[in-house]
C-alpha positions in Angstrom: 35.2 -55.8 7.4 35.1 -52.5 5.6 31.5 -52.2 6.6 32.4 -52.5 10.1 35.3 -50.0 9.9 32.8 -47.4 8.3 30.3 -47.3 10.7 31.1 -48.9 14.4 32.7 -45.3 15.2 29.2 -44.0 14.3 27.5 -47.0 16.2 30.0 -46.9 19.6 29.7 -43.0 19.8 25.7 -42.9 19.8 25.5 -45.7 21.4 27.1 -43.5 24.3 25.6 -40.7 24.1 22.1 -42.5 24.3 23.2 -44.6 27.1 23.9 -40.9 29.0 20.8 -39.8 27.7 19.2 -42.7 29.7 20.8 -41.9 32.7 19.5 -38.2 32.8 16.2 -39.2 32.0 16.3 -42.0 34.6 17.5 -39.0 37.0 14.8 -36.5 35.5 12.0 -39.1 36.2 13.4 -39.5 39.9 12.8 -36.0 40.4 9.7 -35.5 39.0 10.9 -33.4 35.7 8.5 -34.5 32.7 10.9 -34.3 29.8 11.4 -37.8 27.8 14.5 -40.1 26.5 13.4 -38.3 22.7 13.7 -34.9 23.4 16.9 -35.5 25.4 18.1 -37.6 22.9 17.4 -34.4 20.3 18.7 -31.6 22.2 21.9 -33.9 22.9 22.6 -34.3 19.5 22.1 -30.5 18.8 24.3 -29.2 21.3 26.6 -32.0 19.9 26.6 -30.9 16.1 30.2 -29.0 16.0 32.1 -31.6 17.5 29.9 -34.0 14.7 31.5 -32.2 12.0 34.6 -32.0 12.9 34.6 -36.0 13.1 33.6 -37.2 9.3 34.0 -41.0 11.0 30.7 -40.5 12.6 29.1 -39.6 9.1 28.6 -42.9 7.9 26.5 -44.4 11.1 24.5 -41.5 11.0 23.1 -40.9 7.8 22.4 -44.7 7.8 20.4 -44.3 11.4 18.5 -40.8 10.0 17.7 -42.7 6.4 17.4 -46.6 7.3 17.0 -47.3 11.1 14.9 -44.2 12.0 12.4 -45.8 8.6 12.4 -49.4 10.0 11.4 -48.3 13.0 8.9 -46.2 12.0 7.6 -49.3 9.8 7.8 -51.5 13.2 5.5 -49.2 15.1 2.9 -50.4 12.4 2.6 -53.6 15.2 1.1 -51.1 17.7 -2.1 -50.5 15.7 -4.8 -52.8 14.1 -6.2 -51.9 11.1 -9.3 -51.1 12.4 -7.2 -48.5 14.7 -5.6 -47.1 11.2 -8.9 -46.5 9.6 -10.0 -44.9 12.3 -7.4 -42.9 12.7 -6.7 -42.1 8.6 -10.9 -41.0 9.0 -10.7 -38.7 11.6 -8.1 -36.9 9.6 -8.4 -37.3 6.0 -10.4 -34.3 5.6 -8.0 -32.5 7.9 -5.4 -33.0 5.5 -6.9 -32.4 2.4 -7.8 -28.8 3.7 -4.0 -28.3 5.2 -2.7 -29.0 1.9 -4.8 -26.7 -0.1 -4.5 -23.9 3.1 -0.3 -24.6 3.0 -0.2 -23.9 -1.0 -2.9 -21.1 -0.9 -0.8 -19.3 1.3 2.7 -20.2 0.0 1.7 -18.3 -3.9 0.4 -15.4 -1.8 3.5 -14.8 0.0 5.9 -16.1 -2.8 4.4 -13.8 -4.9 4.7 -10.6 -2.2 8.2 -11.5 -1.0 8.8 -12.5 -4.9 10.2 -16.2 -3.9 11.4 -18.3 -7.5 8.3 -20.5 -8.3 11.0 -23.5 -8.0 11.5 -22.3 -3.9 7.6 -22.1 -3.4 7.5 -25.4 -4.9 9.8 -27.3 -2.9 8.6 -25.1 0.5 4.7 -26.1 -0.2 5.9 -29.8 -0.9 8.1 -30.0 2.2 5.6 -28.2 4.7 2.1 -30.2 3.1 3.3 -33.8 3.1 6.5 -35.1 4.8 9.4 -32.5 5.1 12.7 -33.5 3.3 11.5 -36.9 1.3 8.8 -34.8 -0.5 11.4 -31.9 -0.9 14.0 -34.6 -2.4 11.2 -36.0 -4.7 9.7 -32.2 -5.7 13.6 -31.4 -6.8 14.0 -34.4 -9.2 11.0 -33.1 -10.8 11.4 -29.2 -11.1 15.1 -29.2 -11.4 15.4 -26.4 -9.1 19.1 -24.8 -7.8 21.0 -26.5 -5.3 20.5 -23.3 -2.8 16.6 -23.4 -3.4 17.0 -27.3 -2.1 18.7 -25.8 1.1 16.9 -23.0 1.2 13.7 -25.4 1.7 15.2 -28.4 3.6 16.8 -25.8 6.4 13.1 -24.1 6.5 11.5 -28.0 7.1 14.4 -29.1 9.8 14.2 -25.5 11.4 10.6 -25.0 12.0 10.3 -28.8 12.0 12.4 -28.8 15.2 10.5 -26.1 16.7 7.2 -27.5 17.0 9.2 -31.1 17.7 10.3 -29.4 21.1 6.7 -27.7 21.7 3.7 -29.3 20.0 3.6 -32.1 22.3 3.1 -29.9 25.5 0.6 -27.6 23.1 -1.3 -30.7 22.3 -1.7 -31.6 25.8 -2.6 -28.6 27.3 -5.7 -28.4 24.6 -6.7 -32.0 24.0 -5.8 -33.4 27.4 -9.1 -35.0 27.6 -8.0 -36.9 24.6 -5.2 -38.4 23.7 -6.0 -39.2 20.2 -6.8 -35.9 19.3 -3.6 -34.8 20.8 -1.7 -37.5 18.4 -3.6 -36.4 15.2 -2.4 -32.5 15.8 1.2 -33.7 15.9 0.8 -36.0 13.3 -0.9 -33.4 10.7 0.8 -29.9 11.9 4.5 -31.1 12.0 6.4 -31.5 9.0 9.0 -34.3 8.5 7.8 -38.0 9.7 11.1 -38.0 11.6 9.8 -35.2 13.3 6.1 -36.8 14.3 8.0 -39.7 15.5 10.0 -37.9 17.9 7.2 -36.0 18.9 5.2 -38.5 19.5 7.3 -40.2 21.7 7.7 -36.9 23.7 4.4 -37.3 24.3 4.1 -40.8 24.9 7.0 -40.9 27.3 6.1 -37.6 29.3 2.3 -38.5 29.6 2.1 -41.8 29.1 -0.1 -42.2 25.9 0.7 -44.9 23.5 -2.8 -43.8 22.0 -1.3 -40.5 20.5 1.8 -41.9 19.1 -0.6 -44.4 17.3 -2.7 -41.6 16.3 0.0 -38.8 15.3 2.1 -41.8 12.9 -1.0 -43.0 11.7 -2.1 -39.7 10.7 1.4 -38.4 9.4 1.8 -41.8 7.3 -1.6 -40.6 5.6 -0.3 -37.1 4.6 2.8 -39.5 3.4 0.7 -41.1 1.1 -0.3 -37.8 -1.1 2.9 -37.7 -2.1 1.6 -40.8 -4.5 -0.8 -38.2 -5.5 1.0 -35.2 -5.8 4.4 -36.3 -7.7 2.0 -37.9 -10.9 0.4 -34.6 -10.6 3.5 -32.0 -10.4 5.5 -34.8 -13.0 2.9 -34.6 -15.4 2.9 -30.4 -15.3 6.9 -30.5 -16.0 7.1 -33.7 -18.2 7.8 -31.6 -21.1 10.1 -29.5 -19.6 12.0 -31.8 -17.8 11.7 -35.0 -20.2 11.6 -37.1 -17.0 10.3 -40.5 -16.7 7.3 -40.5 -15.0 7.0 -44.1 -13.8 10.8 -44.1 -12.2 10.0 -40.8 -10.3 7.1 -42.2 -8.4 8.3 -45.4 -7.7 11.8 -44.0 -6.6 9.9 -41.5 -3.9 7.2 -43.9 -2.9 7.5 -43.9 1.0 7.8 -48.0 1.8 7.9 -47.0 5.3 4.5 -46.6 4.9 4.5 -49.3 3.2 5.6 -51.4 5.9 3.9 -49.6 8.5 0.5 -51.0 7.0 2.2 -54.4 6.8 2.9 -54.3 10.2 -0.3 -53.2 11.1 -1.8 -55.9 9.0 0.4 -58.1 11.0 -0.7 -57.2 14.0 -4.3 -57.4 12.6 -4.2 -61.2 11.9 -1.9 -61.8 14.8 -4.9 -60.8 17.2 -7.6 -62.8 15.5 -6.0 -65.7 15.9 -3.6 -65.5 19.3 -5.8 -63.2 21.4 -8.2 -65.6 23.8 -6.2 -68.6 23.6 -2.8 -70.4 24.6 -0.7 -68.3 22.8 -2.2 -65.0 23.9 0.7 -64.2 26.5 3.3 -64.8 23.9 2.0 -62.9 21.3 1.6 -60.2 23.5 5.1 -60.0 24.4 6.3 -60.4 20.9 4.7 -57.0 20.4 5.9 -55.1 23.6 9.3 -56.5 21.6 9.1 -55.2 18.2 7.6 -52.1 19.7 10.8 -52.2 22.3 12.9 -52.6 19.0 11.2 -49.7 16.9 11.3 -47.0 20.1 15.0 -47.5 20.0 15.9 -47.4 16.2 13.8 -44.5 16.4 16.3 -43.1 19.1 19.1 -43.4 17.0 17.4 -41.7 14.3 16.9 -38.5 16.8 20.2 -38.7 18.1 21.4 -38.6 14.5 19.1 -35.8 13.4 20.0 -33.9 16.2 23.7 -34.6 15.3 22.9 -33.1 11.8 21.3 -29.9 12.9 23.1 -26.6 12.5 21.4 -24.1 14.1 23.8 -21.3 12.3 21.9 -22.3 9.0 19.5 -20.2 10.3 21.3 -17.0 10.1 22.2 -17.9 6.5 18.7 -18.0 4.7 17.5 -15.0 4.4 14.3 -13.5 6.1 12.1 -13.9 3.2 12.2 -17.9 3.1 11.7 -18.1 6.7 8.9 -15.7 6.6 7.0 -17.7 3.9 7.6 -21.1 6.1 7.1 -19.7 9.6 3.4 -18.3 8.2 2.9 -21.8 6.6 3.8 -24.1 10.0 1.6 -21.4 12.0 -1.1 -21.1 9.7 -1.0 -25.4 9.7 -1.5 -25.8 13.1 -3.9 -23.1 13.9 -6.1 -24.8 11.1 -5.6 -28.2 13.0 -6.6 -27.1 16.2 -9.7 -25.3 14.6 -10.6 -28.4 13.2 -9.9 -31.1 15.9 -11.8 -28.4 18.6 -14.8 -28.1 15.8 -15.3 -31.3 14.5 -14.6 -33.8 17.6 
């Protein structure tokens, strides 16, 4: 009963608000406007954010929908691709991300060093912007022990710039890989920082172009940069075990991103699923038991824009400093310049 009194004031108010969100966009479509349930859903929860906090009652519903729903649906959408899709995918961007990564911390200890950022800040900046926005920036600050206002300081840069490309990318990506979806999914997927952030793009893009192919392609790829975190936590653990005393395996297995997990699961799911349904009397059903789960992860993954919306404070930007958001708006540009260089060379 307690559960229920902690979050169905949560659960009936964005429940609402995503049912009006639905009615605009059902409205928008009727007049030709190209702007989908996501980014409604995301600007709505924005412009929502001071009556949010003056209501603590919604808190609950909402960090349970950003840190649980929004990650089982993400894991869900694991039924849209075959593994041979994923591998596909996770090669036409491996490479990609290997050279953001080393391009995002090259030119964070340039800057840092100019605008004379604490090595703790670069840290948590370079983590945040390279591999999946506020998990990796969690996991870098159990390592480095950095102060609380460097945590902000970096989170605020992720969900700031993060937002940013969330409202634009998706239009960008059109208007230079139009010709190819897939191509258009893998520049969301390796140029925008929090997976929160590819999902909602991705659906932007999905829902206002109709291309399941680039939501495949951006998660797939996004879920990839996810999975250096593995890499990168042993690596940064290792450099401050002695300073920090921490225990090495409990760091990596608290930060290791089971979305991802499941997302593969799914995917290998979906894999078997087809090999043995497809072409016979259960094809039709097995069909619609994905249009389902993919029905069930689009809107968990609603909720989780709603709520990130809801959590969104513009005024933080006012409040960091120029410096910070120097260093991160040079690192998201620099990101997806590289991306597009690379997407418009290579394929």
């Amino acid at each position: 009963m307690q559960i229920i009194k902690d979050y169905s004031p949560g659960l009936v108010f964005c429940t609402f608000i995503l049912f009006i969100c639905y009615l605009i966009d059902i409205y928008l479509k009727s007049q030709n406007i190209l702007l989908s349930l996501a980014f409604i859903s995301l600007i709505f929860g924005i412009t929502l954010n001071k009556f949010y906090l003056r209501h603590a009652t919604l808190k609950k519903f909402t960090e349970f929908s950003l840190k649980k729903l929004l990650r089982l649906g993400i894991a869900l959408l694991g039924i849209s691709l075959s593994l041979n899709q994923l591998m596909m995918f996770g090669y036409m961007s491996f490479f990609l991300i290997i050279l953001n990564i080393i391009l995002i911390f090259l030119i964070i200890y340039i800057f840092a060093k100019y605008f004379n950022l604490s090595k703790n800040l670069s840290y948590l900046i370079g983590m945040g912007t390279a591999i999946c926005g506020v998990t990796a920036i969690i996991a870098t600050s159990s390592i480095i022990n950095p102060k609380k206002n460097e945590i902000s300081y970096a989170v605020s840069i992720v969900t700031i710039f993060g937002l940013i490309t969330v409202l634009t990318y998706p239009y960008i990506s059109e208007f230079l890989f139009k010709n190819d979806d897939i191509l258009a999914g893998i520049f969301l997927g390796a140029s925008i920082h929090d997976t929160a952030q590819v999902s909602a793009a991705g659906m932007i893009y999905d829902e206002t172009f109709v291309s399941e192919n680039a939501l495949n392609s951006a998660m797939a790829t996004k879920l990839l940069r996810n999975s250096f975190l593995i890499l990168l936590i042993p690596l940064l653990t290792l450099k401050f075990v002695k300073e920090t005393k921490i225990d090495f395996k409990t760091n990596l297995i608290k930060f290791l991103p089971m979305f991802v997990v499941g997302f593969i699961m799914f995917s290998i799911f979906r894999t078997l699923g087809d090999l043995n349904f497809l072409n016979t009397q259960y094809e039709i059903m097995w069909i619609e038991s994905i249009s389902i789960i993919k029905y069930i992860a689009k809107i968990l993954i609603l909720y989780g824009m709603l709520s990130l919306g809801l959590q969104t404070n513009l005024n933080q930007i006012f409040t960091l400093g120029y410096k910070p958001l120097i260093v991160g708006f040079i690192a998201c540009i620099s990101v997806g310049l590289l991306t597009i260089f690379y997407l418009k060379i290579l394929f």
